[in-house]
N, C-alpha and C positions, 0 to 999 in steps of 0.2 A: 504494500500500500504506500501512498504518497504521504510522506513523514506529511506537508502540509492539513492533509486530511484532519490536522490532529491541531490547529491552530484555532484560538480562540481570543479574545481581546477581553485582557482584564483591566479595571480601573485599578491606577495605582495604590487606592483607598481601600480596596479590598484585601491589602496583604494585610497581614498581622503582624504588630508588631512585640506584643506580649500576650502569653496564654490569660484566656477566659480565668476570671479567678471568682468563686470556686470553679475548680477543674471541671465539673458533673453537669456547672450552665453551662458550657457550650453547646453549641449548635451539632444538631445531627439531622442529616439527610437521609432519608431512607428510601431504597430504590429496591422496590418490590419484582418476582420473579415476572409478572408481565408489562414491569419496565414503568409504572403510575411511582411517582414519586408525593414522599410524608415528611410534613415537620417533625421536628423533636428533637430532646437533648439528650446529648450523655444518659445524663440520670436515669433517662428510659430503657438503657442499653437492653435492663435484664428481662423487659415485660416481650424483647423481640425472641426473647431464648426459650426453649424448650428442657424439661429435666431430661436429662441422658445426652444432650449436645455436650460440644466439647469447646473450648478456647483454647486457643493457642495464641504465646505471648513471647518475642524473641529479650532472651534478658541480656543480649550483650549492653556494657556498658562503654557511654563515650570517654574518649582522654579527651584533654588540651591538646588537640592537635596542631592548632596555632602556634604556629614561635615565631617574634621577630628578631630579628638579629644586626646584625653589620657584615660584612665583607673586610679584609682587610687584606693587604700586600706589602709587603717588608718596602717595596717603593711602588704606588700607585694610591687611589684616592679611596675612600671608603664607601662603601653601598650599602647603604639600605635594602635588609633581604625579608620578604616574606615568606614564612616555608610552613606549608600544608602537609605535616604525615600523612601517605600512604599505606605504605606494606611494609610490616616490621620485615625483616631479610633473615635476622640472628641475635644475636642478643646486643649486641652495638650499633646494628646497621640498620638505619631504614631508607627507602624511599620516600620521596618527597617532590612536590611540587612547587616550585618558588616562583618566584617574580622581584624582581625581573632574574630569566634562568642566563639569560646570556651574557651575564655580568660574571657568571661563575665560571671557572675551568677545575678538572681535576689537579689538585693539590693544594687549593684553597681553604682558609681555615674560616669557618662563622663561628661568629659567638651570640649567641642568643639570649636577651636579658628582660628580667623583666622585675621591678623594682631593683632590690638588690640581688636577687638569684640571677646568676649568668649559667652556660651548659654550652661548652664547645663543640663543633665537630669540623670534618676535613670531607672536601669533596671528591670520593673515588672516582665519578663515571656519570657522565651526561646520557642520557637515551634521546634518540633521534624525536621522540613523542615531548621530549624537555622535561620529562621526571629527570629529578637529580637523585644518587647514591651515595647517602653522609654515612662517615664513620663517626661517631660522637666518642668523647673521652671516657663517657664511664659505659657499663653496660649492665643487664638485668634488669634486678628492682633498683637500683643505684638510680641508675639511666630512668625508670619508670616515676621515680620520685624529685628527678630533676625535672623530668618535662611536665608534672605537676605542676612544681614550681615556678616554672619559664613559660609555660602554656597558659593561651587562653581557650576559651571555648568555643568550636568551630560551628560559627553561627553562620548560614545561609548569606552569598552575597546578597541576598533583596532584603534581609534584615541589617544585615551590618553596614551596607552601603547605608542606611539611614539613621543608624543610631549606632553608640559603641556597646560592645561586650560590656557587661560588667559584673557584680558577683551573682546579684541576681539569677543570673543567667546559668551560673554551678549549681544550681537548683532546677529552675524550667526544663534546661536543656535534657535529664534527666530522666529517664523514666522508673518508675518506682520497682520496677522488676529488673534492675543493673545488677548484672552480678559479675558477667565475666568481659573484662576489658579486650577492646579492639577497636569500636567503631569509631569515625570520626565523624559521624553523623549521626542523631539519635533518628530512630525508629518513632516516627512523629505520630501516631497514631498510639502508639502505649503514652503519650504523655497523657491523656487526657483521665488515665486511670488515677485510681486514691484506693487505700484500704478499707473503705464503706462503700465506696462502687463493685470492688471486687470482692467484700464479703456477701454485698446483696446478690452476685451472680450466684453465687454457691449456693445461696439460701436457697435459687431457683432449680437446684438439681444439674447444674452444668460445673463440668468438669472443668480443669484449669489444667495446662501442660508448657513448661517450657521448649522451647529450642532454641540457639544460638545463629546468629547469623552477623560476622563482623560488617559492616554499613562500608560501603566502601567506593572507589571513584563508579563502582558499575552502574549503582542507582542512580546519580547524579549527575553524570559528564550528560550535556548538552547530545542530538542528533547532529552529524553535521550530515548525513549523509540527506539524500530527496529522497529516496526508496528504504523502506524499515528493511527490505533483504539486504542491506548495505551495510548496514551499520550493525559493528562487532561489541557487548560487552563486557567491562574491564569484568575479572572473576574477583567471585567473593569470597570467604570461608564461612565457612557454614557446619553446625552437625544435628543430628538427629537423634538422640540416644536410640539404644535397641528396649527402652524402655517404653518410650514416647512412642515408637511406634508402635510394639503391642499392644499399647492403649487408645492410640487413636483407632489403630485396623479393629479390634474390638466393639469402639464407640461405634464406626460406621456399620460393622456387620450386625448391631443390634438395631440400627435404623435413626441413628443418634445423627447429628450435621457437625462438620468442624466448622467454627469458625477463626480466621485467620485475623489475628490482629497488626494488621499491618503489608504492606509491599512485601516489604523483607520478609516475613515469615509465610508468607502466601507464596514467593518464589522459591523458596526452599523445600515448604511440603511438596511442592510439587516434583522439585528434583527428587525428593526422596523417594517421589510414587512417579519414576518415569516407566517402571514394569507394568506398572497399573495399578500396585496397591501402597501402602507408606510399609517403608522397607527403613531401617538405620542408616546413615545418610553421614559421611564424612570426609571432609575436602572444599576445594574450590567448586563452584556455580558459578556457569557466567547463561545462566538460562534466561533466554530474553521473550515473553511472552508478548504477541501481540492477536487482533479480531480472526480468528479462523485453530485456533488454540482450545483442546479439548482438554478441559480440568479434569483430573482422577482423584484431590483428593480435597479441596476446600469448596464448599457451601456454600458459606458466607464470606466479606471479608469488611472489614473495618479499615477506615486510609482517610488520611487529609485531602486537600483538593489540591491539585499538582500542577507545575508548573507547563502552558503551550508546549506541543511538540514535545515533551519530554517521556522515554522509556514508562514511567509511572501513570499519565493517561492512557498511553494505549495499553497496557494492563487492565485498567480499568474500563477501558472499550471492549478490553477481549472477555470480561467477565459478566458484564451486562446488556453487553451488545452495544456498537458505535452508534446508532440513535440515540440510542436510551442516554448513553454518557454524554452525547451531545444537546439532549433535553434537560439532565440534571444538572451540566452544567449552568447551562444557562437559566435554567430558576436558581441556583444560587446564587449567581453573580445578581440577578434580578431583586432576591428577596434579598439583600444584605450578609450572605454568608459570607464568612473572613476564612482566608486564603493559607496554605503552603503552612510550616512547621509549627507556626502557633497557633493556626488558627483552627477552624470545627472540622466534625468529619463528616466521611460519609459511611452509614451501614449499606453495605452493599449485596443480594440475594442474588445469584447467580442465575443466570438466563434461563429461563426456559428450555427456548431451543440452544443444544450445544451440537456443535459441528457431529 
């Protein structure tokens, strides 16, 4: 399909720039199996659930993948470096995205500070894509509790371009099911949960499951390509326990539904059921669903409203069907719903007809 197919025009007014507070007022859309779209909030989440479905909730948790730093040269001028963790490598190494990258060459040292905490590292290896390859001074937990320190919180440019980080944000940016570090983007659809939202699900007879899914450039790098056959992407890491999945395979063969709370964890149940049933599931995903995409293992799924042309609505076209997502759009944007990482969601039932 024509990545265009998937363009829509949003007001600038519709992003969000701080979550709904309480978490539970936010706004939810709900996009029924033959495509009529409901108001409603969070808070309503559990009255959509059934006893014996299931949730699924991915608990990776974000770092400060943010560092700013300097450039420097025994004789040359200093630069100003932004650098976005990617892919840990090893326990010293990671990849990174900077800017500006072409101010770097391998052998260069950055130093990254932020108050008084600095964290060095040395540039081993430019990629032709302009990911850089740091070896940083310390490594491990060492290394994990320096970029603590020197990190900020990797907020969305349409957020950050308008307002800065600040601590706040080591809170929002979070979802309350963090447990195992990796992403450098939260899983925006778990934030809108609380421990009274999610003890009222259980009250309702629906199960709760983890899985892991590190957030990573795959969800978020822009289309460049015109044609969705075009465009490759990046892999994410991901697992499934062999736990999780004899619990899910169970929920579904008693006639129970999963629901997916989130992109990230709706791409990965799916790798895990690429046999056709949810199987334990460990490694990279670089599965990229779009409209013509036959789902074997989530229902339902839960997700914020996403940015034009981006991997994330055509997901959501592929699940509700490209009308239907072109009609909920557009009552969102119509009725006031507020946009992308902070802002409401959409509960979403899976089409009807599936390929």
């Amino acid at each position: 399909m024509r990545v265009d197919a998937f363009d829509f025009h949003l007001p600038p007014e519709r992003i969000a720039l701080r979550p709904a507070e309480p978490r539970e007022a936010a706004r939810l859309l709900v996009v029924h199996p033959d495509a009529t779209v409901q108001d409603a909030t969070i808070a309503d989440l559990p009255r959509f659930l059934r006893p014996g479905d299931a949730v699924v909730v991915n608990d990776t948790k974000v770092i400060p993948a943010r560092l700013d730093g300097t450039r420097t040269r025994p004789q040359g001028t200093t630069v100003t470096i932004e650098a976005n963790l990617v892919k840990r490598l090893s326990e010293a190494r990671w990849l990174v995205l900077c800017r500006p990258a072409k101010r770097l060459a391998p052998g260069d040292e950055v130093i990254f500070r932020k108050g008084e905490a600095t964290l060095s590292a040395q540039v081993l290896a430019k990629a032709d894509s302009g990911e850089v390859e740091f070896a940083f001074a310390l490594s491990g937990p060492e290394l994990d509790g320096a970029i603590d320190a020197v990190g900020h919180m990797p907020l969305p440019p349409y957020i950050a371009a308008r307002r800065p980080e600040d601590e706040q944000d080591r809170t929002d940016y979070q979802p309350i099911f963090a447990r195992n570090e990796g992403s450098i983007a939260a899983p925006t659809a778990s934030l809108h949960f609380t421990p009274a939202l999610m003890a009222q699900v259980k009250a309702a007879g629906v199960s709760v499951h983890t899985v892991t899914l590190h957030v990573g450039l795959g969800t978020f790098l822009p289309v460049k390509a015109e044609d969705t056959a075009d465009h490759r992407m990046h892999a994410e890491w991901g697992e499934v326990s062999p736990e999780t999945a004899e619990a899910l395979t169970a929920v579904k063969a008693k006639g129970g539904r999963i629901l997916a709370v989130g992109s990230t964890a709706t791409r990965l149940l799916e790798s895990a059921a690429a046999s056709g049933k949810i199987a334990p599931f460990r490694g990279d995903t670089d599965i990229f669903i779009t409209p013509g995409y036959a789902f074997r293992a989530v229902d339902l799924m839960m997700t914020n409203f996403h940015l034009p042309k981006s991997t994330l609505v055509m997901l959501v076209a592929a699940f509700v069907g490209h009308e239907a997502q072109k009609r909920a759009y557009a009552h969102a944007i119509e009725t006031g719903y507020r946009f992308y990482s902070y802002g409401d969601a959409s509960l979403l039932f899976r089409a009807e007809a599936q390929p």
